[in-house]
C-alpha positions as a Markdown table, in Angstrom:
| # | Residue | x | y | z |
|---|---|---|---|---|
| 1 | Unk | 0.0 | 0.0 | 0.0 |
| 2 | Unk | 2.8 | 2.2 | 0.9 |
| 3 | Unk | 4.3 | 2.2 | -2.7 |
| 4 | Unk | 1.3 | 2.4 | -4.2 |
| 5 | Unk | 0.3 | 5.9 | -2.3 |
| 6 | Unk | 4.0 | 7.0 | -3.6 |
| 7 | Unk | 3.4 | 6.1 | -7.1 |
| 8 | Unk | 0.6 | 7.7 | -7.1 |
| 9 | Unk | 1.6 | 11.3 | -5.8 |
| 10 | Unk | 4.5 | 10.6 | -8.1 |
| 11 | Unk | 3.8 | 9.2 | -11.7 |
| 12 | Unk | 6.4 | 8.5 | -14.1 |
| 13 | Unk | 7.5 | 11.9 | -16.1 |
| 14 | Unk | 9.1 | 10.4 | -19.5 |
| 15 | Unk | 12.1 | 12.5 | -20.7 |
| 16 | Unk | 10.2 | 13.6 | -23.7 |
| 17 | Unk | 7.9 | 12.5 | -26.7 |
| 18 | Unk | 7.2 | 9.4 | -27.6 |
| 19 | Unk | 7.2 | 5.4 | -26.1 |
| 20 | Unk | 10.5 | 3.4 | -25.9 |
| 21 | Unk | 8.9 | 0.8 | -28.2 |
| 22 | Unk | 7.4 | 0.2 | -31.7 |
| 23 | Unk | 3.9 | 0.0 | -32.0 |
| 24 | Unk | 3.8 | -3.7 | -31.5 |
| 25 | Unk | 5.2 | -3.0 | -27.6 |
| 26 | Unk | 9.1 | -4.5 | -28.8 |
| 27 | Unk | 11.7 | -2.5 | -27.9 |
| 28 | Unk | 14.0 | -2.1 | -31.1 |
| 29 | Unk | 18.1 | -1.3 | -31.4 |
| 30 | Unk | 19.6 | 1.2 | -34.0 |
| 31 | Unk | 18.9 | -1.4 | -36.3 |
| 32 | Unk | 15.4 | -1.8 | -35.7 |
| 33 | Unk | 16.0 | -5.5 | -35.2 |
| 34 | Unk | 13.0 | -6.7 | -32.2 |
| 35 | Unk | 14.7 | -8.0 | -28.7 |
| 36 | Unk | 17.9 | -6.8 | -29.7 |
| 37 | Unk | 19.4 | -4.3 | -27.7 |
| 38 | Unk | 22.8 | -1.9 | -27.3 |
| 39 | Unk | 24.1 | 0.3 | -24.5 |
| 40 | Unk | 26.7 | 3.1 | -25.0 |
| 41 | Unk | 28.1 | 4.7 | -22.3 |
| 42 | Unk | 29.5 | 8.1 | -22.1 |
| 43 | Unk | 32.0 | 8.9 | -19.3 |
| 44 | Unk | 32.8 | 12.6 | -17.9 |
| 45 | Unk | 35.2 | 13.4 | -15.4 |
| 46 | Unk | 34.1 | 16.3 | -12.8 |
| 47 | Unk | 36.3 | 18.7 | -12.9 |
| 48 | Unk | 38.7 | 18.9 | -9.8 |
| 49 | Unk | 38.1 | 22.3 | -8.4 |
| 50 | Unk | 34.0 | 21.3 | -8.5 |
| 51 | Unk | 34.2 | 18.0 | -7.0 |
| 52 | Unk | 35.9 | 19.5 | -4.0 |
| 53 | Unk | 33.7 | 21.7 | -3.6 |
| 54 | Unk | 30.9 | 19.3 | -3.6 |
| 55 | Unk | 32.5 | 17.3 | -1.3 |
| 56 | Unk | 32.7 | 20.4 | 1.3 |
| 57 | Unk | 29.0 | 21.0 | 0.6 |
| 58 | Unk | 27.8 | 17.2 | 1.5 |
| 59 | Unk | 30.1 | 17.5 | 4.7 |
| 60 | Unk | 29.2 | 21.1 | 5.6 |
| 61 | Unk | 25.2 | 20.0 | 5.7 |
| 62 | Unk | 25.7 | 16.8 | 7.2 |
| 63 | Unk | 24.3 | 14.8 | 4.3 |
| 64 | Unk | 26.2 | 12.4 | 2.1 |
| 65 | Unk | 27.4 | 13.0 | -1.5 |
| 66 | Unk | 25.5 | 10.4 | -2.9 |
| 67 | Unk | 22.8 | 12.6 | -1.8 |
| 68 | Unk | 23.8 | 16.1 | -3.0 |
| 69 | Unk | 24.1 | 14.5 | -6.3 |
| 70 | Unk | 20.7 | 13.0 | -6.6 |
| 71 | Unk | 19.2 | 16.7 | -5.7 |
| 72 | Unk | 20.9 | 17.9 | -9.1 |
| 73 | Unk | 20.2 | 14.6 | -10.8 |
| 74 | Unk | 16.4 | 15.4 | -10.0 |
| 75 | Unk | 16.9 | 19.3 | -10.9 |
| 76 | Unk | 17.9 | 18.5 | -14.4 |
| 77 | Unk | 15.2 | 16.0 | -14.5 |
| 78 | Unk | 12.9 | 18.5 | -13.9 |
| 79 | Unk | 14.4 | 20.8 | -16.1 |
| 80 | Unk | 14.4 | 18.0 | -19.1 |
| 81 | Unk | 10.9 | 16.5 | -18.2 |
| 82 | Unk | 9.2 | 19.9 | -17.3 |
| 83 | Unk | 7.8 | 18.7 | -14.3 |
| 84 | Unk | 8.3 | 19.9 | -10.9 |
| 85 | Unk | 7.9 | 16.4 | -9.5 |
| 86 | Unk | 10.3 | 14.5 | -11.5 |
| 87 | Unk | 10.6 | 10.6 | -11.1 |
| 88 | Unk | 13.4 | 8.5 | -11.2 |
| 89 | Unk | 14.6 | 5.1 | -10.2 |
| 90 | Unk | 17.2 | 4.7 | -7.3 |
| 91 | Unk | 19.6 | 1.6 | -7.2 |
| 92 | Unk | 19.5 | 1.4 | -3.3 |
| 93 | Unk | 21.4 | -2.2 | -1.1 |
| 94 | Unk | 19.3 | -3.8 | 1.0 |
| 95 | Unk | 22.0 | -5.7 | 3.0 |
| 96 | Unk | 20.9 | -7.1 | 6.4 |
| 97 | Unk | 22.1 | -4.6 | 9.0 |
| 98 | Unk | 23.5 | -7.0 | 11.6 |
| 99 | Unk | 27.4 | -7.9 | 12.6 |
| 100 | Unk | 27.5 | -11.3 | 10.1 |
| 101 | Unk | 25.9 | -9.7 | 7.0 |
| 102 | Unk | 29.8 | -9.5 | 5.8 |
| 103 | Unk | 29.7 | -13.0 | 5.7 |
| 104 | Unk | 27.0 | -13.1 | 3.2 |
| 105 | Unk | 27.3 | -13.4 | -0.6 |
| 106 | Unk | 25.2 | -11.1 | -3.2 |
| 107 | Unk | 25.0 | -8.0 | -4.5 |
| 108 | Unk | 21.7 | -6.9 | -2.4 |
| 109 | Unk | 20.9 | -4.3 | -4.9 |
| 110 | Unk | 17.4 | -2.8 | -5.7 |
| 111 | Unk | 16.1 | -0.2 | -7.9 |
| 112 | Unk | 13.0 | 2.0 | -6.2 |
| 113 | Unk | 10.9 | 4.9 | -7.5 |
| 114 | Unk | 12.3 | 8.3 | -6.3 |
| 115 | Unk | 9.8 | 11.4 | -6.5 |
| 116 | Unk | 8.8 | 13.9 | -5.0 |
| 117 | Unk | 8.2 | 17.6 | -5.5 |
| 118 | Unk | 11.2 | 20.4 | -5.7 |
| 119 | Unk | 9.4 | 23.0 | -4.1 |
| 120 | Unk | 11.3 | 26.4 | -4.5 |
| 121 | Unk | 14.1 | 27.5 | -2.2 |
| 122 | Unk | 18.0 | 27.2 | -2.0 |
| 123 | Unk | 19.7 | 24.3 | -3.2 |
| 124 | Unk | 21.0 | 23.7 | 0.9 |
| 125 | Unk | 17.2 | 23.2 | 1.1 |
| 126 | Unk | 16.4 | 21.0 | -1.9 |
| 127 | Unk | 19.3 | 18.7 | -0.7 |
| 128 | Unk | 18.0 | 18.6 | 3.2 |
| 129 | Unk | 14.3 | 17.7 | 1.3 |
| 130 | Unk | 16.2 | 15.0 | -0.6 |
| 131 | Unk | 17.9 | 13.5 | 2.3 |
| 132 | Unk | 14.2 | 13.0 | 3.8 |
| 133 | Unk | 13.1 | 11.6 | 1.2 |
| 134 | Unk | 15.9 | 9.0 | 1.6 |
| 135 | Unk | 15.6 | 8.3 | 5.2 |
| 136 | Unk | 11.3 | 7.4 | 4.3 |
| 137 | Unk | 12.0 | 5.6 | 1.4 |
| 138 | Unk | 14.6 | 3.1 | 3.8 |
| 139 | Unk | 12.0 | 1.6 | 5.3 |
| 140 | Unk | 10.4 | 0.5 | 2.6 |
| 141 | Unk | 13.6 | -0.5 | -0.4 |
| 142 | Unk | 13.1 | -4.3 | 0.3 |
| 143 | Unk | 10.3 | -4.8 | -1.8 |
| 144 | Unk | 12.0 | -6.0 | -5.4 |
| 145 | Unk | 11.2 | -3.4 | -8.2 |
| 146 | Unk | 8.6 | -5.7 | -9.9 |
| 147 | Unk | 6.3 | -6.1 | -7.3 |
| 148 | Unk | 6.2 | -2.3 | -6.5 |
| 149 | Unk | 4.6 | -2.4 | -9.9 |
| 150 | Unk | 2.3 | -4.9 | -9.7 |
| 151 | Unk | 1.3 | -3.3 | -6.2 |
| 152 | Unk | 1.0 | 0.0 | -7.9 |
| 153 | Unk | -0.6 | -1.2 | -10.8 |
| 154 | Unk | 1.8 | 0.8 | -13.1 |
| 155 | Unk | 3.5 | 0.0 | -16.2 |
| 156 | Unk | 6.8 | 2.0 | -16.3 |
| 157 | Unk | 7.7 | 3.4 | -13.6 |
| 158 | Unk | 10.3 | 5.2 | -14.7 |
| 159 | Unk | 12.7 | 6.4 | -17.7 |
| 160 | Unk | 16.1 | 6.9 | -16.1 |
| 161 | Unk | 17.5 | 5.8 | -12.9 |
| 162 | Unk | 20.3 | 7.4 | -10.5 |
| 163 | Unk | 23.4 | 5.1 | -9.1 |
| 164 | Unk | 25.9 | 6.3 | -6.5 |
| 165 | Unk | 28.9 | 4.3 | -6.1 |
| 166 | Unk | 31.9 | 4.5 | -3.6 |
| 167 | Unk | 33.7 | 1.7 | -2.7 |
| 168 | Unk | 35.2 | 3.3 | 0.5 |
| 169 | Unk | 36.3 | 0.2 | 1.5 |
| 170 | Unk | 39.4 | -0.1 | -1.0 |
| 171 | Unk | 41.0 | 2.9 | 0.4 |
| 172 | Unk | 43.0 | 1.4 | 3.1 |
| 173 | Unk | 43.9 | -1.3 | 0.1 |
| 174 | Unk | 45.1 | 1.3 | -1.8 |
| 175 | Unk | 47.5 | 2.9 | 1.0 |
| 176 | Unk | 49.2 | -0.3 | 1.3 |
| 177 | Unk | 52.9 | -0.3 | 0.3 |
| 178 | Unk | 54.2 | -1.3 | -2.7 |
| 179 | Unk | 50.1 | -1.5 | -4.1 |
| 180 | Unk | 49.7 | 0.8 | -7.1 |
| 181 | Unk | 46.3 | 0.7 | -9.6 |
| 182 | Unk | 48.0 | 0.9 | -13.5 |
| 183 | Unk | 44.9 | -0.3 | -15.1 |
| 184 | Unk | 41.2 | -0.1 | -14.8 |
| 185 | Unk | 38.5 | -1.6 | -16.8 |
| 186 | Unk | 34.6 | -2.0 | -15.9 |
| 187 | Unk | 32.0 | -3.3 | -18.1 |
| 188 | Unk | 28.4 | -2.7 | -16.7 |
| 189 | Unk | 24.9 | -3.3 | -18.3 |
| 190 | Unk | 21.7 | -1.6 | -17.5 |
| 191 | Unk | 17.5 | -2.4 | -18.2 |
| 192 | Unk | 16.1 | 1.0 | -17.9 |
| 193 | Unk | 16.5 | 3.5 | -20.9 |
| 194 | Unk | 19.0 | 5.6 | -18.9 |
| 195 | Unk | 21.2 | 4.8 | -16.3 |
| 196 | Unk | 23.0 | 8.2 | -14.7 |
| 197 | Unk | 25.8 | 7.2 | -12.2 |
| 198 | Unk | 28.3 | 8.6 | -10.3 |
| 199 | Unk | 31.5 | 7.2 | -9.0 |
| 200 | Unk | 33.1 | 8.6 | -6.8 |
| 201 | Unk | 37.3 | 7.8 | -6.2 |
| 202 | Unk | 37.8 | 5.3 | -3.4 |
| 203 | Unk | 41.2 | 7.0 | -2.7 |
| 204 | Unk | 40.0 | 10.6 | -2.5 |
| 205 | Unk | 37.4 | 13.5 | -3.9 |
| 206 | Unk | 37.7 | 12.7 | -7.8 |
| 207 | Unk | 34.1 | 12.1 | -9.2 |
| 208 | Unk | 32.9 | 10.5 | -12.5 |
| 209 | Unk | 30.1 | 11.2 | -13.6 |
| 210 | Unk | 28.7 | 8.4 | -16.6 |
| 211 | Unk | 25.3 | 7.8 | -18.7 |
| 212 | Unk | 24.4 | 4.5 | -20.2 |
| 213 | Unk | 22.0 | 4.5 | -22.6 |
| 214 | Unk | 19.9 | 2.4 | -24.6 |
| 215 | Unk | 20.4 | 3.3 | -28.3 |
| 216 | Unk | 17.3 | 2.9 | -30.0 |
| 217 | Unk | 16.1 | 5.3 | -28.0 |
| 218 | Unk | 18.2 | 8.2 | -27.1 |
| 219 | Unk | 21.0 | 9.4 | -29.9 |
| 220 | Unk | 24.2 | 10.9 | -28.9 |
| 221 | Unk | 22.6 | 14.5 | -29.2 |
| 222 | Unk | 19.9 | 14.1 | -26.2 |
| 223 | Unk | 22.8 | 12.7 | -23.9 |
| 224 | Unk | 25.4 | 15.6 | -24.8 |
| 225 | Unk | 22.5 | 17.6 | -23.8 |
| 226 | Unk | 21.7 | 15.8 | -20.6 |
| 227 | Unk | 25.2 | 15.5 | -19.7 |
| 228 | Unk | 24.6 | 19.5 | -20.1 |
| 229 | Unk | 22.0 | 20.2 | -18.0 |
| 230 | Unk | 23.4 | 18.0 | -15.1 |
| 231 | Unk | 26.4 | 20.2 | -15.4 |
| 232 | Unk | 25.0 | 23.4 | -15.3 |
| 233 | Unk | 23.0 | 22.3 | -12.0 |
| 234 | Unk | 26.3 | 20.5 | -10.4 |
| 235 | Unk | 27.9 | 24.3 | -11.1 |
| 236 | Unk | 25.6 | 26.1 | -10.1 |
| 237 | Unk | 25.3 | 24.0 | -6.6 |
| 238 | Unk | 28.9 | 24.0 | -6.2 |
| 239 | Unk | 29.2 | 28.1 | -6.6 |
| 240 | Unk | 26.6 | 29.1 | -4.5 |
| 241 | Unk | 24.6 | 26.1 | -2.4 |
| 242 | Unk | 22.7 | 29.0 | -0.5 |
| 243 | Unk | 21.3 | 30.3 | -4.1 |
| 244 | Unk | 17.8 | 29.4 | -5.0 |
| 245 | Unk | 18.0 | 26.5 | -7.5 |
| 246 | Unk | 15.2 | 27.7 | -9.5 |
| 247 | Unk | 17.8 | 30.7 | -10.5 |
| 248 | Unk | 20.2 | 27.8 | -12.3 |
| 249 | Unk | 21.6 | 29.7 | -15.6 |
| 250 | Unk | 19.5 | 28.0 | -18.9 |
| 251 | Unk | 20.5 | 30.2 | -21.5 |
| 252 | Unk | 23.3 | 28.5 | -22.3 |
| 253 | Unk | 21.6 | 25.3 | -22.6 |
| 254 | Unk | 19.7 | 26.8 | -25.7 |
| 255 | Unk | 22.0 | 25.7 | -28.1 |
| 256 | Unk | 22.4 | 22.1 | -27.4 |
| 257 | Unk | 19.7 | 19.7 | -28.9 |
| 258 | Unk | 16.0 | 18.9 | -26.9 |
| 259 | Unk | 16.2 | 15.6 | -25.6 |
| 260 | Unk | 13.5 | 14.1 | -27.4 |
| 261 | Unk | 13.6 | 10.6 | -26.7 |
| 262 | Unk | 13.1 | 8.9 | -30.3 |
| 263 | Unk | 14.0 | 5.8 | -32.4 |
| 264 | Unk | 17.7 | 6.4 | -34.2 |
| 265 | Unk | 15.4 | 7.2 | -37.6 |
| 266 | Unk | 13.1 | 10.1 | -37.0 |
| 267 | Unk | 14.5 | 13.3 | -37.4 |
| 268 | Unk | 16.0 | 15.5 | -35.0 |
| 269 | Unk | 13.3 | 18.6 | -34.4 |
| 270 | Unk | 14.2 | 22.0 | -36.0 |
| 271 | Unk | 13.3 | 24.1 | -32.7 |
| 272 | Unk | 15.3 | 23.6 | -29.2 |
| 273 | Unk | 11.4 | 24.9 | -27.4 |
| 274 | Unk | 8.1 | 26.3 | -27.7 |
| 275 | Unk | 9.0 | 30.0 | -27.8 |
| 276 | Unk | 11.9 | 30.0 | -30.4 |
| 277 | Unk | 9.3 | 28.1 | -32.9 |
| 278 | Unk | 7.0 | 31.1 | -32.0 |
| 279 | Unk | 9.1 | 33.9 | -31.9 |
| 280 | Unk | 10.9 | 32.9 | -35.6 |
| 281 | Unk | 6.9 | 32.2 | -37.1 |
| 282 | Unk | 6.2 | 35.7 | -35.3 |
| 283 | Unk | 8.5 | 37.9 | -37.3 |
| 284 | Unk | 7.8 | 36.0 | -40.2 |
| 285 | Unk | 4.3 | 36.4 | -39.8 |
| 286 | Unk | 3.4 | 39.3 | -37.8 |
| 287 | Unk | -0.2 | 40.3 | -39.8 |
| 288 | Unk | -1.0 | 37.1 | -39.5 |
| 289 | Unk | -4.1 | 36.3 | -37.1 |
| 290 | Unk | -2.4 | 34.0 | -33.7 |
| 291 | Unk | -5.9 | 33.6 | -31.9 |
| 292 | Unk | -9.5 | 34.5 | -32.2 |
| 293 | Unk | -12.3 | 34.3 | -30.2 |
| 294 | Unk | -15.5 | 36.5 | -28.9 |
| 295 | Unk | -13.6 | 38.9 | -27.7 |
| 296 | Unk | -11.8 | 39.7 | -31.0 |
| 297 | Unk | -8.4 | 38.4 | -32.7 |
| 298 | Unk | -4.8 | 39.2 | -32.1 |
| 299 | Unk | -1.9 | 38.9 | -34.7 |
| 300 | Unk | 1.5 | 37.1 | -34.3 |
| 301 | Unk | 3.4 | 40.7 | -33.4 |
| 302 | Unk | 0.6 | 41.6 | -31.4 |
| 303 | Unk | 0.0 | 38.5 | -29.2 |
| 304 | Unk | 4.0 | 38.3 | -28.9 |
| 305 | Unk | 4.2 | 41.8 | -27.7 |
| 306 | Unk | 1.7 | 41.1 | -25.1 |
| 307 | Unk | 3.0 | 37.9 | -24.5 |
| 308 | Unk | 6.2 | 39.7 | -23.7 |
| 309 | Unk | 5.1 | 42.8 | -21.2 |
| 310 | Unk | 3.3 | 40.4 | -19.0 |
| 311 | Unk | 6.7 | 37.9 | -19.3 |
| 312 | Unk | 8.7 | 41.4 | -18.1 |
| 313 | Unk | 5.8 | 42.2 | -15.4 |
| 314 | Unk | 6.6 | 38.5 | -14.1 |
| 315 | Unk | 9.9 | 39.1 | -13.9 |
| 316 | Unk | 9.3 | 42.3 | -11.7 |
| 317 | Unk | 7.2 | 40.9 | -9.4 |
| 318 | Unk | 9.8 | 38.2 | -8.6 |
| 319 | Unk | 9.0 | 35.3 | -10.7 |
| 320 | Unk | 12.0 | 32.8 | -11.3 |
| 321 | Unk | 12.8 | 30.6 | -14.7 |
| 322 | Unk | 10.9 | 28.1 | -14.7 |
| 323 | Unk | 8.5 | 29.2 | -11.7 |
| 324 | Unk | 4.9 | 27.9 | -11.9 |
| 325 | Unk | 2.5 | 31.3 | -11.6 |
């Protein structure tokens, strides 16, 4: 019942139009070939400077790192989806808590919905919100991924999930003389769409950030621009984690290509959003009649003038990007 409240409050948001299977309901590769499937993975290292100060974030509000960086996971999310309550899965380990659960074999790993609402405020805030969210969702990480959907009665539960991993435990391994890592190779597979994970270095502050993705149904354009958006966010926390997280810079995020989730085939769209389609149609058609209705008609240049003052008036009153009036 628990999971199926949460589910509820929190459906799935889907990073954009468009299923992740043909019309018969088979998930396709770059190929098209049904039941076939390929992930890529990109890799990014965090910059130095910015993982450090991550680090000194986590430690100054008492959370862990794992959790500052599901907060920005989430914000670009929300960004990507449009949705302030953004939905994503969360590889959590459900080893036993006792003095002999060493001793056991396994991998105790589980994948659970994570979502809930960014509500506006710093991004000290949306991390402290986050790390509640954590300490419910504890309680209740045993039950194994397919039966929270049976028990919510849901499909899909979600597009992209979040990893954290730090194997702390290899650090003292590492300090040992005459040990010395000249080599490092990982292969790892994924079932959701998108898998976003961070590693963090088990011998000090460095942090990788990586996306696997299934291609049939993200192209390399739509995870250069989520790698971009999760950027921007992990910046803007890092510079400022007192500064409202709504105020995250987007302009420069124009430029990169929506992430429209699609097969490899269909083409990419001409417009990045809603407003540069209208404002280029606009000045090519100002005479042109926008909208009608019983109280009269308005042309492109007029209803973008209007639609402009009131955007300006907003911004006066205090209204941040993104901010739902």
């Amino acid at each position: 019942r628990a999971w199926r409240e949460r589910v509820a409050r929190s459906p799935a948001t889907p990073l954009a139009g468009g299923d992740v299977a043909n019309g018969d309901g088979h998930a396709r590769d770059a190929s098209g070939a049904a039941g076939q499937r390929t992930v890529a993975r990109v890799v990014r290292r965090v910059p130095q400077p910015l993982a450090a100060s991550l680090v000194a974030h986590a430690r100054t509000l008492g959370i862990e790192l794992r959790t500052l960086l599901l907060a920005a996971h989430l914000r670009a999310l929300s960004l990507l989806t449009g949705s302030d309550r953004p939905v994503t899965g969360y590889v959590v380990h459900n080893r036993p808590d006792h003095a002999q659960s060493a001793r056991a074999a396994g991998l105790f790993l589980n994948t659970v919905p994570f979502g809930t609402r960014l509500a506006p405020g710093s991004w000290a805030g949306l991390a402290r919100h986050v790390a509640a969210v954590e300490r419910e969702i504890d309680a209740l990480k045993r039950l194994p991924l397919a039966a929270i959907a049976d028990e919510a009665g849901a499909g899909r539960l979600f597009d992209v999930a979040f990893n954290y991993i730090h194997f702390r435990v290899y650090r003292d391994a590492l300090a040992l003389p005459g040990v010395t890592v000249v080599d490092f190779d990982a292969h790892e597979e994924t079932d959701f769409p998108l898998l976003v994970q961070f590693t963090r270095d088990p011998a000090g502050d460095g942090i990788d950030v990586s996306l696997h993705y299934d291609v049939a149904q993200f192209r390399t354009s739509h995870i250069e621009r989520h790698l971009a958006v999760l950027d921007a966010a992990l910046r803007d926390m890092a510079s400022d984690i007192d500064a409202p997280w709504l105020a995250m810079p987007v302009s420069g995020l124009r430029d990169v290509p929506a992430a429209t989730r699609a097969p490899a085939d269909v083409p990419a769209l001409r417009y990045a959003n809603l407003c540069d389609a209208f404002e280029e149609i606009a000045a090519r058609y100002p005479d042109a009649v926008a909208v009608s209705g019983d109280a009269g008609s308005l042309t492109y240049a007029q209803l973008d003038a209007r639609a402009n003052a009131l955007a300006w008036t907003l911004r006066e009153l205090g209204a941040a990007p993104e901010q739902r009036i």
